[in-house]
N, C-alpha and C positions, 0 to 999 in steps of 0.2 A: 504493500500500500504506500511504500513512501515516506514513512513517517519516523518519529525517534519513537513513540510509542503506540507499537500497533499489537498492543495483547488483546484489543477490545474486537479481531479481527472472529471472537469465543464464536399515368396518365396522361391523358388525349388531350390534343391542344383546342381543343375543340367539340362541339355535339356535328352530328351527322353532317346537318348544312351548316359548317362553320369551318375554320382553322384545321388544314389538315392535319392528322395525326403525328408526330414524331417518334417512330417506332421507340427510336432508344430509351424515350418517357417513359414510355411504356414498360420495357423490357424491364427500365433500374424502378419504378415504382411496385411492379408486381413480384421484385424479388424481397424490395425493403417493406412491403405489404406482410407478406410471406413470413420474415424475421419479426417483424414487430407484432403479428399475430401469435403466433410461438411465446415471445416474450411479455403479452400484456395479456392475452386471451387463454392459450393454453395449459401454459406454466401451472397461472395461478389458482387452477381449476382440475388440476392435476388429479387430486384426490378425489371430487364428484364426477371423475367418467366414471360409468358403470363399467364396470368388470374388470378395473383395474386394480390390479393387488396394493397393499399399502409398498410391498418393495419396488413395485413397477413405478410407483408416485415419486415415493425417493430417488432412483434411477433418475427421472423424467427434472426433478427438480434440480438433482447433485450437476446433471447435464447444461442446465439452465447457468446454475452459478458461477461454470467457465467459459460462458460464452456471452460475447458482445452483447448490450440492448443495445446499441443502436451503432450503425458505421458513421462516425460523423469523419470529414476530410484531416488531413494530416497539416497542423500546422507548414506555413512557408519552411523552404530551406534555410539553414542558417547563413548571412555572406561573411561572417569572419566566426570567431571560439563562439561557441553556444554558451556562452555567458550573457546573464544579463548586468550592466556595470550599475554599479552605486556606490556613490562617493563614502570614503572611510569604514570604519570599522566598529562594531556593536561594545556594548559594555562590557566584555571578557578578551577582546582584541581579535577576534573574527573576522575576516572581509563582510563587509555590506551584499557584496555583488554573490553571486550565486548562479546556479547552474539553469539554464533553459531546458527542462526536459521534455518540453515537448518536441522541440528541435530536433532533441536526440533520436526520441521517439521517429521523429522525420527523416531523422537520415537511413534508420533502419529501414523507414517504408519504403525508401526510394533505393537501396541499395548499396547506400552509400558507405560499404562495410570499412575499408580500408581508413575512410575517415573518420569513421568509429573508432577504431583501433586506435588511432594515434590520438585523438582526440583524451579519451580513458587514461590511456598511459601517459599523456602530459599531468592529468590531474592528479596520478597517484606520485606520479613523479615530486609535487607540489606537496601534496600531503605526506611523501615521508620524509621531504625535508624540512617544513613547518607543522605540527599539527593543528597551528591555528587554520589549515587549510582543509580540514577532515572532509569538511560535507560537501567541496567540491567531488571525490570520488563517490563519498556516501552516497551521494544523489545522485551521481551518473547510474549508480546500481540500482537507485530504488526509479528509477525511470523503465524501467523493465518489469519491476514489482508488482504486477497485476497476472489476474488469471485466466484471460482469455486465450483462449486455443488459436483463435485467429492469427496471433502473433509469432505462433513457434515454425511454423515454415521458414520465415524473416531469419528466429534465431538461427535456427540450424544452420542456415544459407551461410551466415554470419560466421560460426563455427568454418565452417570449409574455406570460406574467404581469406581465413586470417588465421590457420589454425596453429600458430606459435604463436599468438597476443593472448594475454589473459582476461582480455576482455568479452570475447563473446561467450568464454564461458562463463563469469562473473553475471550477465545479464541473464543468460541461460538458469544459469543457476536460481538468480534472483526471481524469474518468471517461475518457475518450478514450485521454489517455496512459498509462493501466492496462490499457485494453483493447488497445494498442498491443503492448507488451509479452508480455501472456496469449495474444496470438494468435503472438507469434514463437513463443514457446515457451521451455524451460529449459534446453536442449542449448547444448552447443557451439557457434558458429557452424560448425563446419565439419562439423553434425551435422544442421543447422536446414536445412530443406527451404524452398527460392526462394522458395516459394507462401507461407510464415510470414513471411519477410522484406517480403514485395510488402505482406502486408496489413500487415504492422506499423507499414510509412511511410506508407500511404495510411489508418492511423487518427490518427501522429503529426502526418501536415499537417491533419484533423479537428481536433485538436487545437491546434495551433496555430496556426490561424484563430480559434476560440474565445478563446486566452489573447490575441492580437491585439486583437480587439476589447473584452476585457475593460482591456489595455493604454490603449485609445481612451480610453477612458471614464474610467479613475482610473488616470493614467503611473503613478503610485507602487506599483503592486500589485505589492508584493514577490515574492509566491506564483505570480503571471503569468511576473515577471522569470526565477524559479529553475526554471521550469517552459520556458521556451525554451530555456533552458541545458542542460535535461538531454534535450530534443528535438536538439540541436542536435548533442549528440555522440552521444547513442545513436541516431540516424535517420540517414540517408544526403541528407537536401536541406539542411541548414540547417551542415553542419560547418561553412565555413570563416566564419563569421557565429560563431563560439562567441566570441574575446576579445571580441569588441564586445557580445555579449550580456551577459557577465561584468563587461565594466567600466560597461558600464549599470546593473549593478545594484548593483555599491560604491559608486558615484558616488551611486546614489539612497539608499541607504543603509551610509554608511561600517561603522557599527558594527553590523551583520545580521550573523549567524552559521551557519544556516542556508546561504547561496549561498554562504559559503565553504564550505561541508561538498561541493556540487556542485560548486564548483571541483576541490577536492582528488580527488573520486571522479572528475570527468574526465581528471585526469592521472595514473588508475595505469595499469601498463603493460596490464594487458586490453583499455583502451581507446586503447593506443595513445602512453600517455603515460611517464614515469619517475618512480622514488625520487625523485631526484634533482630531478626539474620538483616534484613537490609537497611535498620540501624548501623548494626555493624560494620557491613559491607561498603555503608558510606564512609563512614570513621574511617577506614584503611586509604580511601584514598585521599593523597594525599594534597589540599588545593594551594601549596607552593608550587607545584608543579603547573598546575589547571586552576584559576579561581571559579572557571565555572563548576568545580563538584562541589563547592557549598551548596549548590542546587540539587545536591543528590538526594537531604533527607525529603524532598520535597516528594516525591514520589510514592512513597508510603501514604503522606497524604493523599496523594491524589488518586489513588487507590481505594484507600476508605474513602474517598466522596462517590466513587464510583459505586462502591459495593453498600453504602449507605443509602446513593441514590436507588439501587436496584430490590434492596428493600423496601424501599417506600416508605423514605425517611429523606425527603428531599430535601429541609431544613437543614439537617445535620451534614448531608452531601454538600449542600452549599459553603458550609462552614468549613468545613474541611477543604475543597476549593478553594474559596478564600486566602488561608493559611497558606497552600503551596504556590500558591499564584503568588503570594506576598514577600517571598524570599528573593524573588528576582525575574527577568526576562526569561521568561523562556515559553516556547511556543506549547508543546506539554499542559501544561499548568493552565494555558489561557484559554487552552482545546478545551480543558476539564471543565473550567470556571464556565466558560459558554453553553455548556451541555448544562450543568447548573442549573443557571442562571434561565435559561429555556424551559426548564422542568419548571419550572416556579412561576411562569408565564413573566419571564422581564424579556422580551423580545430586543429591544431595545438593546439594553445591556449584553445580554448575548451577541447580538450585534457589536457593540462599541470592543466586546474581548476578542471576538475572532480577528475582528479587523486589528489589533492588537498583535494575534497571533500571525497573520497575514504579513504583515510589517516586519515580523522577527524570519518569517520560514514562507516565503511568496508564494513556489510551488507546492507545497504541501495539499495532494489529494482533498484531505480530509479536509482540511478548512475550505478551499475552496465549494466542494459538497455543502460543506456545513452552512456555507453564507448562504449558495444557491437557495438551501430550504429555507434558511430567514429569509428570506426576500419574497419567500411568497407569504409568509405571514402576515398578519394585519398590520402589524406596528410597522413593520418592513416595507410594504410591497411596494415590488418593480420587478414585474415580471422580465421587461428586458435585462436589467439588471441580473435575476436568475438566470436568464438562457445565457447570458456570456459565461458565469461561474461554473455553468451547467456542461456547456461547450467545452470549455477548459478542464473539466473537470475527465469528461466523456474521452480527451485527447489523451490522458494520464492514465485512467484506469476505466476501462469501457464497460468493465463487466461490475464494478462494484454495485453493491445493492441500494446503499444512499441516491446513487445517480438511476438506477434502476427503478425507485421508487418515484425518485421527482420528475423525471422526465417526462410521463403522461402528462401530470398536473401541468407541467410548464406550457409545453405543447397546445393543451386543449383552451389555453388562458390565452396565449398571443394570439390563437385563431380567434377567437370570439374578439380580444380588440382590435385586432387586423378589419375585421366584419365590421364594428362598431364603427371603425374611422372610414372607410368604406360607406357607410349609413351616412356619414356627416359630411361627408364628401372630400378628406382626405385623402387622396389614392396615394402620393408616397409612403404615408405613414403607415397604412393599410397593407401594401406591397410589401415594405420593408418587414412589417412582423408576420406578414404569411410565411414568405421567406425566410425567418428566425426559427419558424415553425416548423417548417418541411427541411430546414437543416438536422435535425434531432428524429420528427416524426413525418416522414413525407406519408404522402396516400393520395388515389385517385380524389377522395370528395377534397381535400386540401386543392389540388393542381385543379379541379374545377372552381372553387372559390376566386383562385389568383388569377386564371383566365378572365371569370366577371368581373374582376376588378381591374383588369386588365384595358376589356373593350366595350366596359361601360360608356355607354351614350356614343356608342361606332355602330352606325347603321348602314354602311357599303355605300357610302356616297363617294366620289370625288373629291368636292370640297375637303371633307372630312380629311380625305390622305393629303390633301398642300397642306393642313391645317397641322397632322402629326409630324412631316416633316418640318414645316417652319419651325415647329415647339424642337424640336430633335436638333434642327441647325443651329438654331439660337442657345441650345445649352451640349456643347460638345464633351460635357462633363457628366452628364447626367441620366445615367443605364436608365431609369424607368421610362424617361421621356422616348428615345431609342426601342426601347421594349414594346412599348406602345404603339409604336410604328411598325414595328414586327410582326407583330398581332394582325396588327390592321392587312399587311401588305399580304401576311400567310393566308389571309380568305381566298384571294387571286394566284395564291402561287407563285408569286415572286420572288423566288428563291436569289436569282441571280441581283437582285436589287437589295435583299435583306442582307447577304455577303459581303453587299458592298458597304452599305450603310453600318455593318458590325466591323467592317475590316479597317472603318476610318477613323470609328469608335475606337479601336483596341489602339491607331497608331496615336492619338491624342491620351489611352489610358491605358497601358500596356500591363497594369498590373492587377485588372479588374476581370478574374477568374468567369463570373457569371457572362462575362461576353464572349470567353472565348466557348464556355458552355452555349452559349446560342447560335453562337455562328456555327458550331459543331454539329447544331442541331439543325441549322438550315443547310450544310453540304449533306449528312445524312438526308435529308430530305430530294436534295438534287443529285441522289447517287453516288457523292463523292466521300467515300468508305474512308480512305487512306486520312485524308484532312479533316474527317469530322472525328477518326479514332484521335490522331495529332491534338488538335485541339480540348477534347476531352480530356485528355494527358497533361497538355497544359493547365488545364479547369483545374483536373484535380491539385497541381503541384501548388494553385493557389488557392484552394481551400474552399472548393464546392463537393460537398460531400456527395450528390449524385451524382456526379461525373468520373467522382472515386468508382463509382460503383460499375458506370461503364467500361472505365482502364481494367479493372478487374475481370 
C-alpha cells in the first residue's frame, strides 16, 4: 500500500439517424462495461447467486480483491528524475522533495525498464550514503505495493529487461507482498477462511524469493530488508527468523526509520507482541543517531486509538490519537488522528489532519483515498475535488478497496452535476464533469448523456456549422468548442474535415490527449487503422484512460 504503517491492511456516437458510430467506442466501452459490472454488480452479490457455495463466494471475492476496479490512464512520462522538488528539509533533516510514483508506475506501463533500473539504483545509491535519504528508495518500492494482477506481466517483463539490477525484483517482490495480503482478506483471522490464508503464504514466499534475490544483488537494500520483516511476522514460514531479520537491518543501517516503524508494528499485541515489548523496543533505539525515533513511542499509541476505536470506544480512540499525533510530525499519527476525528463526525478536522498528513508524505495511497472520501462528505464536499484524489489514488493502487468503494459514489455524483449544468445551460462545465466521470466509470448511458450535451440545440442546418466553426476559430484553445464541431460535422460524415480541424487543434495544443483521442476516432472512422491505432497510443501516453484501453 505504500505507507510506513500499513498493518491496518487486517458507446455510439450517436442514435440511428444521428452521428455515426465509432467502432473503437464501442469496442473500449463494452469491455470497461464488462469490468465495472464484475466489480460493482457481481462481486458484491456474490453470496445471493443461488447455488453458489459459501467457498465458490470467497473464491469469486478473494479474485475480486487482486484485481483493478477501474483502468484509469497512466500518469504522463516523467522528462527529467521522477522527483517531485520542494525546497529544504522537514523537522528531522529529510529532503522536502520526494519520489513521483506515479511516474514510476508510468514508466513500467510504457516499458521503460532500463530507466527503471537506473532510476532505483541512483536512489539507493542516495540512501546508503545519507539515510536522511531513506524514503526516496522506500517509495520507489512501495510504488509497486499494490495487488492487482494486471500489473505482473509489466513486472516480469521488467525482470528479463534488467535481470542483474535489483530493482525489478524489489518491485516484484513489493507487488507480491500486497497481493499477499488482498488475497487473505480484511477479517479477522478467526473470520479469514484456510483457502485466504494458504494463498497469502504461498504469495509471501513469491515474494520473498524476489526480495532474496534482490538482497543478492545490492545487501544494503533497505526496502528488501523491511520487506522480510514484515513477511516474516505476518506469514507463517519465516516467524522465528524475524530478530535476525530486524537486527540485519539496524546493523545495515543504524539511523533508518522506517524498519523501526516495522519493528514497532510487529510487536503490538494483534501480532502477538506487547505495550510493553514496543516500549522497549523504542528505548533501544537510539535518537542521537535519528531524532526522528522519539517518535517511536508514539505508535503504541496509535494502536490503542485504533483498537479502542474498533471497540466502540471512539472517545478514548481519539484520545489516544491525540497523544501520538502530539509528539511530533509525522504522517502515521495524523492518518490515525483523521480516522478519529471522522469517527466522531469532525469532518472538518479530519480534513485539516490529512491535509497535515499530505504535507508530511504527498504520495501516500492512503491519504490521498482518505481525502477523496472526505470530500464527499457534507462538511467537505467537492466532488471534483474527490475524483482528482480519487484518480490519483486509482494510478497508485487500482485495486485497493477505499478506492473501490468510492469510486461508484464519485462517478454517479459528477454525472448528475454534469446533467444539472447541462439543465442551466453550462455545456463546458457539464462536458468537463461527464468526462471526470467516464474517466473512472465510463458506460454507454454516460457517452449518450455527453453526446446531448454535446449537440444540444444542432439541428443539421448550415448556418449552424459556420456558427461551430466560427466558435472553434475564434478559440484555438478550446477542445469542447472543436468537439462540438465534430459532432456536428460527424452527422455528414466529414471525416476528412474533422482530421483537419483536430490536426490544427493538436499543432496549437500538442499536449491535449482527448484530441489526439478524437482524431483517432475520426481516421478509424475513415478506414485509417494505422493513424487512429498511433494516435490512440498517443491519447493514452497523455492520460485518456479509454484510449488506454484501445492500445491495449
Amino acid at each position: 500500500m505504500g505507507n510506513d504503517d500499513w498493518r491496518r491492511r487486517d458507446g455510439n456516437r450517436g442514435k440511428t439517424e444521428g452521428p455515426a458510430v465509432r467502432p473503437w467506442l464501442l469496442v473500449t466501452l463494452a469491455v470497461l462495461i464488462a469490468l465495472a459490472f464484475v466489480a460493482f454488480v457481481v462481486a458484491p452479490r456474490v453470496h445471493f447467486i443461488r447455488g453458489l457455495s459459501l467457498r465458490e463466494a470467497n473464491v469469486v471475492a478473494r479474485e475480486q480483491r487482486v484485481h483493478a476496479a477501474a483502468h484509469v490512464a497512466l500518469a504522463p512520462l516523467p522528462v527529467a528524475d521522477p522527483i517531485v522538488q520542494r525546497p529544504g528539509t522537514d523537522a528531522y533533516g529529510y529532503p522536502r522533495s520526494y519520489v513521483d510514483q506515479s511516474a514510476l508506475r508510468s514508466l513500467l506501463g510504457r516499458g521503460k525498464f532500463a530507466e527503471l533500473s537506473a532510476y532505483l539504483e541512483k536512489f539507493q545509491a542516495q540512501a546508503a550514503a545519507d539515510f536522511h535519504d531513506e524514503y526516496f528508495i522506500n517509495d520507489s518500492s512501495d510504488a509497486f505495493d499494490s495487488a492487482e494482477r494486471e500489473i505482473e506481466p509489466s513486472l516480469d517483463a521488467w525482470v528479463k529487461a534488467t535481470p542483474n539490477s535489483f530493482a525489478p525484483y524489489l518491485a516484484r517482490g513489493a507487488h507480491r507482498y500486497a497481493s499477499g495480503f488482498a488475497l487473505r482478506g480484511f477479517n479477522d483471522v478467526r473470520a479469514t477462511p484456510t483457502d485466504n490464508i494458504t494463498a497469502m503464504n504461498a504469495a509471501f514466499a513469491l515474494s520473498f524469493s524476489d526480495l532474496e534475490h534482490a538482497l543478492q544483488i545490492e545487501p544494503k537494500l533497505m526496502p528488501a530488508l523491511r520487506g522480510e520483516m514484515r513477511i516474516a511476522f505476518a506469514g507463517a514460514e519465516h516467524k522465528a527468523e524475524f530478530a535476525a531479520f530486524a537486527a540485519r537491518a539496524f546493523s545495515t543501517c543504524p539511523g533508518c526509520f522506517q524498519v523501526r516503524i516495522t519493528e514497532q508494528v510487529a510487536l503490538e499485541p494483534r501480532w502477538g507482541g506487547s505495550y510493553a515489548a514496543m516500549a522497549a523496543a523504542a528505548a533501544r533505539a537510539d535518537s542521537a543517531l535519528n531524532p526522528r525515533f522519539k517518535l517511536l513511542p508514539g505508535y503504541a499509541l496509535d494502536d490503542q486509538a485504533l483498537a479502542q476505536r474498533s471497540a466502540g470506544d471512539g472517545k478514548a480512540g481519539l484520545a489516544s490519537a491525540k497523544k501520538a499525533d502530539a509528539l511530533g510530525q509525522n504522517a502515521d499519527f495524523a492518518l490515525e488522528l483523521a480516522r478519529a476525528l471522522e469517527d466522531q463526525d469532525d469532518d472538518l478536522g479530519a480534513m485539516q489532519a490529512v491535509n497535515r498528513a499530505l504535507d508530511l508524505r504527498p504520495s501516500r495511497v492512503e491519504l490521498l483515498l482518505l481525502r477523496a472520501h472526505l470530500f464527499t462528505r457534507e462538511a467537505n464536499k467537492n466532488w471534483e475535488a474527490a475524483y482528482r484524489d480519487l484518480m490519483a489514488g486509482l494510478r497508485l493502487a487500482p485495486s485497493d478497496r477505499q478506492a473501490r468503494a468510492s469510486l461508484p459514489y464519485v462517478a454517479q455524483a459528477l454525472i448528475a452535476l454534469g446533467w444539472e449544468a447541462h439543465q442551466h445551460g453550462d455545456e463546458n462545465k457539464a462536458i468537463r464533469l461527464l468526462d471526470q466521470a467516464s474517466e473512472i466509470a465510463p458506460s454507454h448511458e454516460l457517452e449518450q448523456r455527453r453526446e446531448a450535451v454535446l449537440i444540444s440545440g444542432f439541428h443539421g442546418k448550415p448556418e449552424e456549422i459556420v456558427a461551430l466553426s466560427a466558435a472553434a476559430e475564434a478559440a484555438p484553445h478550446d477542445f469542447y468548442a472543436h468537439e462540438r464541431l465534430d459532432y456536428a460535422l460527424s452527422q455528414t460524415r466529414e471525416w476528412d474535415r474533422i482530421a483537419a480541424m483536430w490536426s490544427a487543434y493538436i499543432a496549437q495544443n500538442p499536449l491535449d490527449g482527448k484530441a489526439y483521442y478524437e482524431r483517432g476516432g475520426t481516421y478509424s472512422n475513415s478506414g485509417q487503422a494505422e493513424a487512429a491505432t498511433a494516435d490512440a497510443a498517443r491519447a493514452c501516453e497523455l492520460g485518456v484512460s479509454a484510449a488506454c484501453a484501445i492500445s491495449r
